[in-house]
N, C-alpha and C positions, 0 to 999 in steps of 0.2 A: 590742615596741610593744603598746598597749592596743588589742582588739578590740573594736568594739561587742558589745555583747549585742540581745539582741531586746526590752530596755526603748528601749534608747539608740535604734534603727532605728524603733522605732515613734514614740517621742517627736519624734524629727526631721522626721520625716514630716509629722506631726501638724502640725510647728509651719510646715512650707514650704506645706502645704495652706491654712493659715490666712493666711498671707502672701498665698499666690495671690490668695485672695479680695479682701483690704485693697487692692493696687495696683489690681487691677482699681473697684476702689471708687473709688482715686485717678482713675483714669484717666477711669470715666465721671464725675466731680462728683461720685459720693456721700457722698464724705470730701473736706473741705476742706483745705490745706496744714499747717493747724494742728491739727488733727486728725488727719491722718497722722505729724504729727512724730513723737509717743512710740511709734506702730507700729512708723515705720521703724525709730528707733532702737532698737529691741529684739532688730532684725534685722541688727543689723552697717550700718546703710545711712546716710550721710551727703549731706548734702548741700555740696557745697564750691564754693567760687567761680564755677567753671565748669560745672559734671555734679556727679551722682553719685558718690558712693566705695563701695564696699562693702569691708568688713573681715570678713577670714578670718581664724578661731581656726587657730594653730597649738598646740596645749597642749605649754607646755614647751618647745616648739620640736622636737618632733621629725616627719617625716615619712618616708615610702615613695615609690620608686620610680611604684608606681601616683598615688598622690594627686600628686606633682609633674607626673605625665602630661595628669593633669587640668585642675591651675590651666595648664598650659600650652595645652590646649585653649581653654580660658575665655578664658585672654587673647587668642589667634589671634582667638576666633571671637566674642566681646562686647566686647573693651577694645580695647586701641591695640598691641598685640602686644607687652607687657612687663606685668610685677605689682614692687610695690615692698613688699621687706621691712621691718621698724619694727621701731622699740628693744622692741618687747612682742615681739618672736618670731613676729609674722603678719605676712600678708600682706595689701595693701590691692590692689584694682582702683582705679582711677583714671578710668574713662570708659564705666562700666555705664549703657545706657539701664534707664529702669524699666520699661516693659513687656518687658525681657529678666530681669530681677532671680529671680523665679519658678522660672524654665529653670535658670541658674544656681545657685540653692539646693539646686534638686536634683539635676544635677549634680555638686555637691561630696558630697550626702547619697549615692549611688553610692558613693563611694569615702571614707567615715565622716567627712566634714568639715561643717562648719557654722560659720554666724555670731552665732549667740548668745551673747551677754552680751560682744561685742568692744565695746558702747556701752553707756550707759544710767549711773546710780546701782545699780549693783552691784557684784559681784564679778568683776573682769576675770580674761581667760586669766594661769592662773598660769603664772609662766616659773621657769628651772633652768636649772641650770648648762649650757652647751654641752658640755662634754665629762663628761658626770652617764653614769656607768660605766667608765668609760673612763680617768679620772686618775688617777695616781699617787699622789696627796694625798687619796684621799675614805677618807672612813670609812664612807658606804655612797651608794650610787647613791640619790638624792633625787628620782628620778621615778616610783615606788612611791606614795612620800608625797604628791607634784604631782599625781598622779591621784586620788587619795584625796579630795583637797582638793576637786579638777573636781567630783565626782561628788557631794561633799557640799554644795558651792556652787551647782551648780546648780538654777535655780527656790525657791531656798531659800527656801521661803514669806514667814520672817520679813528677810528681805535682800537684795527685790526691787526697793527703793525706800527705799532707803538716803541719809544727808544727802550722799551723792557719791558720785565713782568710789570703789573698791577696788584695790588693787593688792595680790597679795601673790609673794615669790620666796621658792625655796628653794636650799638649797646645800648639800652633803654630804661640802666639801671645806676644807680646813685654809688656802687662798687661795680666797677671795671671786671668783667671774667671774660672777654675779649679782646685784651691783648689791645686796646683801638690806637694806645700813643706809640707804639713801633709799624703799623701800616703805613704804606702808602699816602691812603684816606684812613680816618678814622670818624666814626659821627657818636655821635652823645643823644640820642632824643633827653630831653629837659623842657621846664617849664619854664615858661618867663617869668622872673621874680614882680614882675610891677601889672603884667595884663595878663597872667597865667595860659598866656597863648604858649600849644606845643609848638617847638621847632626844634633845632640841632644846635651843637656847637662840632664846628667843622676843623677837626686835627689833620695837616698833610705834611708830610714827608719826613717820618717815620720809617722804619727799618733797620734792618738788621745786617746781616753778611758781613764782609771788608770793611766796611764804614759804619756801625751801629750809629743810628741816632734816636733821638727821643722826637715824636713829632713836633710840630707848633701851631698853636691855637691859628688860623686864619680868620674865623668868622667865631666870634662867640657866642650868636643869634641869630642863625636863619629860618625864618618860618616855613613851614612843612613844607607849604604849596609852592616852592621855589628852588626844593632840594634839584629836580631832575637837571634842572638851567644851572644852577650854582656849579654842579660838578660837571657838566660840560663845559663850561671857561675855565676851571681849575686842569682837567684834561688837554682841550685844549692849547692850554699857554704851555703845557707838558708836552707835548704832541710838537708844537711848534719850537719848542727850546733845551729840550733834551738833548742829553749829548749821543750822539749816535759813533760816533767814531772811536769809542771807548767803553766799553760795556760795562768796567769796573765801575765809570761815573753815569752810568745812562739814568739811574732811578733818581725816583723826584726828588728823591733825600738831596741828594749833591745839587739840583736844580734849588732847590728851596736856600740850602746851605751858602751856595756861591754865588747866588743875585742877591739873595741876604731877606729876610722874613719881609719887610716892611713893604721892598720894593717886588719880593714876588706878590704879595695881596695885594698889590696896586696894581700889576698887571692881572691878576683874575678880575680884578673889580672892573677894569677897562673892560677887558676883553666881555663880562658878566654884564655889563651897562649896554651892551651894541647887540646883544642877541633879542628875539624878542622870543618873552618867556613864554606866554599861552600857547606858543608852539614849539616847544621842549618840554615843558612842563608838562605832567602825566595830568588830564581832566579830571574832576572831583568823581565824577562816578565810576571811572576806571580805579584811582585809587580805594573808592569804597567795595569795589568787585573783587579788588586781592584782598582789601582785610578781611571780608567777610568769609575767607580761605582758611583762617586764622582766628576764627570764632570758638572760644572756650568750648570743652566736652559738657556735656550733658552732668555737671559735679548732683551729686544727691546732697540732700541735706543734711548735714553729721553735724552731731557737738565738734569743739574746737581741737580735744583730745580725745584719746579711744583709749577706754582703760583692756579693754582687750588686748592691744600690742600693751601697756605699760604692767600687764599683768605676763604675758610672754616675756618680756624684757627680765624682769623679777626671775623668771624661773628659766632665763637660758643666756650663760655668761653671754654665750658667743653672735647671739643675736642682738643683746645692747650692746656690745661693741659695733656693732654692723651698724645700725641705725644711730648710734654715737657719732662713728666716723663720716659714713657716707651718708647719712641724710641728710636732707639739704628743708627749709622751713620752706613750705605752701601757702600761698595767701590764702587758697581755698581751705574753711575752717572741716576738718576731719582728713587730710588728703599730705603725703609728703611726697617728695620728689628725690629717687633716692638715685647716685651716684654708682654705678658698676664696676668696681676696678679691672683693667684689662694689664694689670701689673701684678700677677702673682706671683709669689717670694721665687726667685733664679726664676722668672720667666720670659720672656721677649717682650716690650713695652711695645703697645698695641695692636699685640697678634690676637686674631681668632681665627678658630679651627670652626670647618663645616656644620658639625655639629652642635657646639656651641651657638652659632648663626642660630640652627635652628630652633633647638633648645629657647633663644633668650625673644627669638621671634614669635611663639608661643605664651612666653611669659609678659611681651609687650603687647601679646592679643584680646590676654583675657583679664590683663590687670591693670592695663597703662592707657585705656582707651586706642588702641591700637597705634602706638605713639612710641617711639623712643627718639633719643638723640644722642651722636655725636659731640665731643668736645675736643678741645684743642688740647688738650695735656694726654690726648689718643686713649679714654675712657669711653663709655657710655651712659647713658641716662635716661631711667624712667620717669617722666615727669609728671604723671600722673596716679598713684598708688594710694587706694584708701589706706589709712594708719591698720584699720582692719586688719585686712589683707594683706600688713607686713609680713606676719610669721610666713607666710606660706607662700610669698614671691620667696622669702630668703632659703628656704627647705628648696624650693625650686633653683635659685640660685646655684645653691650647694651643691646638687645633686649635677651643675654642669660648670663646674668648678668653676663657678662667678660670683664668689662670695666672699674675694679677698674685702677684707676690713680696711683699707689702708688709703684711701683718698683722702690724697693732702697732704701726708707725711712722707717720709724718707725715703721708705722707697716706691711711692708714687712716682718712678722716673720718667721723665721726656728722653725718649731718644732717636735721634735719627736711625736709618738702616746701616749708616757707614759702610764701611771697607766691604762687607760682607754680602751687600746688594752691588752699592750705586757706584759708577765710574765717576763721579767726580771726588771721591771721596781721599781721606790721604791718611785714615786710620781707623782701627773700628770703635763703634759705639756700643752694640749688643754686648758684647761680650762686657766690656765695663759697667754697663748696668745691672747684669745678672750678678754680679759678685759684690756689686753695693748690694742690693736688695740683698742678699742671702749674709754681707754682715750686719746688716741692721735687718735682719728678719723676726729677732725673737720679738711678738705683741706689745711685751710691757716695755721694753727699748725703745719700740718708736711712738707708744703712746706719751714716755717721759721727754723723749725729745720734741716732741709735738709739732705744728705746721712748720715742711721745711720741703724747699720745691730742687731738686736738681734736675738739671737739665743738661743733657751730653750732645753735641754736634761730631761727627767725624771728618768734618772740614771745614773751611772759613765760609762757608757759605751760609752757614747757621741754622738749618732746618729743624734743629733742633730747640734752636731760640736759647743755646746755653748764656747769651751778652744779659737777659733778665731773668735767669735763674740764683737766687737765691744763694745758691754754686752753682756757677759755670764748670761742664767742662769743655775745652776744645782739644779735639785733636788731630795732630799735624804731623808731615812726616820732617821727620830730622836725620840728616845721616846715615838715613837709610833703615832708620828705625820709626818705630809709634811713636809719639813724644805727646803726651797730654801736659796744656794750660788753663789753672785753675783761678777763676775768679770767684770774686763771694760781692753781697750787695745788692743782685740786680734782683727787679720789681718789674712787673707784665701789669702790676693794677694801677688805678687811678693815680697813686702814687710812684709811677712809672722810672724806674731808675737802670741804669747801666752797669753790671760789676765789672770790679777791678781786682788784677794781676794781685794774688797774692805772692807770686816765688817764679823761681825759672822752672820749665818744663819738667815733669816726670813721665817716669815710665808706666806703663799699663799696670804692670805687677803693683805699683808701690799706690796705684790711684785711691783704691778702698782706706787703706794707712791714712794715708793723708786727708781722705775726707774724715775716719774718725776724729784725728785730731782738730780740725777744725769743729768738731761739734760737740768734741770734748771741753773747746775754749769757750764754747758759749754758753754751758754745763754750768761752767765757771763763772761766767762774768752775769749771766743773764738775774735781773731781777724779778720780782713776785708779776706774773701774766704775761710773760717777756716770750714774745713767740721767736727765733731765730733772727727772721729779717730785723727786727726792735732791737733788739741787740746789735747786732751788726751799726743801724741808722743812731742808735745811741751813743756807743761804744768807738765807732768809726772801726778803719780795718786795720790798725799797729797791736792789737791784741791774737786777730789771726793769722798776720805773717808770720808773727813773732812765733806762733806755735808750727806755722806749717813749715817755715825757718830750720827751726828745732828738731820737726819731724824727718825733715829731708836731708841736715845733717849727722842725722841717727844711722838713716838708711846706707848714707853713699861714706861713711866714716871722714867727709872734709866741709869744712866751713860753706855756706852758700854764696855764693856769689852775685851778678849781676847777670847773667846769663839767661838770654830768652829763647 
């Protein structure tokens, strides 16, 4: 993992010191609410429906035993005794007073954490693959690179007040589990197929909200030492041509979209040819200083499999399911990397309670080389676990209820906070997930249904990424009611796709109905290894309307219409 340096500790400092002051400003009158706005926001701090949010940078999503000790303090002793993790790989508080915000800042500054840049018109925490070291598929661990980025995006004098958010992901792996073709940026580490020189293939403009798009290749091959210069003329020409007088169209998607692919890469490429790179570019020994941040744990020498766990397994159903579903295959021969669901049957998709925190901080001290990680579908991950030492992370597990089996299926759901947090929101999310999960909660139901990703948003803004779930849902208000719309199709991997509108809007009640039956048609139509998406990509989507068609005219007793 990355250490601070004594730039980063004194910068943080600097920046909590200044905060102090601004609340207290707030507090007595001498800053007005609109005048604290862009404060706060610079500080991770939100205002939502009810209180406060504050948002924690996880970079890349990785943390330590100590720093989880921490948030879990924070929550005991300023929130409601839980933090909920987000498709960006942080973690939000949910019911921080302001005059506690300060304490809290520093706090996390103790233990190298901070809230900068998780808000504003910049460049948000860059995220990575969840298992970035660790798979079997990468060509190189991509959180080298991720830090790289952090350190050169931060305060970037010229991209502090950008025509919107930022988003950008990396991945270092031959399958996608970051999301890279809906960012912003998206990079690929890859090898050159002719001089096995590493470098990137460079996706931009990408996202989600109002206007899903799938990114576009820009650069198919850029070598390593040229990334930090590349994505400043890609910035840049963003910076310089984004639209600022419409926020709906600010992000690079509609830039890339409306000058049109060919002639935005001609303009990076201009603007990329007039800079001179040795002085943007990060020097070779500076980049060798943060990988070596990032250097493998001390692995012992194991056979390739441990009849120890496959002898556990044999004699405890509910343990090979556990390592069935959620483990995940380690290059390192004796060692797996196992996946933590934070989606247990009717429970709030990626809440954790204080004690959980500390519990699984524990479990990452003595068994994960003091390591875990964040992922975007708001689970967790040990990425280091002798095979050994299964049975008895998973008893540990159990014993703080983090032993759901279920990463990757059904009701592994994404869900925003919706209605129930965040003021932009125009219907809820929680409550629709807890009632999928608890109809497809019985084990052998969702092992038969097998990998199938839903993803819920409670408004068009999409935080919940439901445009590449597998099923979408969105929900919106209508008429002064919840109105959920249902898409099937969409793809976050390699194979990066958008779903599509099966039917006119439903109601909350009838949401769970209506997902059985689409999962009922795929029951139906799917062939022999056909995982949902395959089906779907096979079959096309006139087999699922036709059922959810069916369903919805069950429910409302009249024919369906055209109505959205």
């Amino acid at each position: 993992m990355y250490r601070y340096d004594e730039f980063d500790e004194r910068f943080v400092r600097e920046r909590v010191a200044q905060f102090k002051d601004q609340v207290e400003r707030r507090l007595d009158g001498s800053l007005s609410d609109d005048e604290f706005k862009p404060l706060r926001l610079k500080n991770g701090l939100y205002l939502q429906l009810h209180a406060y949010m504050l948002r924690i940078a996880v970079p890349y999503g990785t943390l330590n035993s100590r720093q989880l000790r921490q948030l879990a303090h924070i929550a005991e002793r300023y929130d409601r005794g839980y933090g909920h993790f987000t498709t960006r790989q942080n973690l939000q508080f949910n019911w921080p007073k302001l005059k506690d915000v300060p304490e809290i800042l520093n706090l996390l500054a103790d233990v190298e954490m901070h809230c900068i840049q998780t808000s504003g018109n910049c460049i948000r925490n860059v995220t990575a693959d969840q298992f970035s070291g660790v798979a079997r598929d990468e060509v190189e661990d991509p959180r080298p690179t991720a830090e790289l980025i952090r350190q050169w995006s931060s305060l970037h004098p010229e991209f502090v007040w950008l025509p919107r958010k930022f988003k950008i992901a990396v991945t270092g792996a031959e399958h996608d589990r970051a999301a890279i073709m809906v960012h912003d940026i998206g990079l690929k580490v890859l090898r050159h197929a002719e001089t096995g020189e590493i470098g990137y293939e460079v996706v931009v403009g990408g996202g989600l909200g109002r206007t899903p798009m799938i990114g576009k290749v820009v650069r198919s091959f850029l070598p390593k030492d040229e990334l930090l210069a590349y994505l400043e003329a890609v910035m840049r020409v963003y910076n310089a041509e984004g639209r600022r007088d419409n926020k709906f169209k600010a992000r690079v998607k509609i830039l890339v979209h409306e000058t049109g692919t060919e002639e935005f890469v001609r303009r990076v490429e201009e603007e990329y040819a007039q800079l001179d790179g040795p002085t943007v570019n990060a020097p070779l020994e500076e980049v060798e200083r943060i990988a070596r941040y990032f250097a493998p744990p001390a692995y012992a020498a194991l056979p390739e499999t441990s009849e120890t766990l496959a002898s556990a397994r044999r004699a405890d159903p509910a343990l090979d399911r556990f390592v069935e579903q959620n483990g995940f295959a380690h290059k390192q021969p004796g060692y797996i990397a196992l996946t933590v669901s934070l989606k247990p049957i009717g429970g709030i998709p990626g809440d954790m309670t204080h004690d959980q925190m500390r519990a699984f901080a524990d479990i990452a001290e003595r068994w994960s080389f003091d390591e875990l990680r964040v992922t975007h579908a708001q689970n967790l991950v040990l990425p280091h676990v002798r095979q050994d030492d299964v049975p008895a992370v998973f008893e540990a597990l159990k014993a703080a209820g983090l032993a759901t089996a279920n990463a990757g299926l059904v009701t592994d759901i994404i869900a925003c906070p919706g209605l129930d947090y965040c003021a932009l929101a125009t219907a809820r999310s929680i409550g629709v997930a807890q009632e999928i999960s608890k109809t497809f909660g019985a084990e052998e139901r969702q092992r038969e249904v097998g990998p199938l990703q839903i993803k819920i948003s409670g408004c068009i803004n999409a935080c919940g990424h439901h445009h590449v779930g597998h099923i979408g849902i969105l929900g919106i208000e209508k008429s002064g009611k919840e109105n959920y719309q249902i898409t099937v199709g969409g793809d976050a991997s390699e194979q990066a796709a958008l779903g599509e509108r099966v039917g006119p809007g439903i109601d909350g009640e009838d949401v769970p109905g209506a997902i059985e039956a689409l999962v009922a048609t795929y029951m139906t139509e799917r062939q022999d290894g056909e995982t949902f998406i395959d089906t779907v990509k096979r079959t096309g989507l006139d087999p699922f309307k036709a059922s959810f068609t069916a369903y919805v005219a069950d429910r409302t007793g009249s024919p369906v219409g055209e109505d959205a």
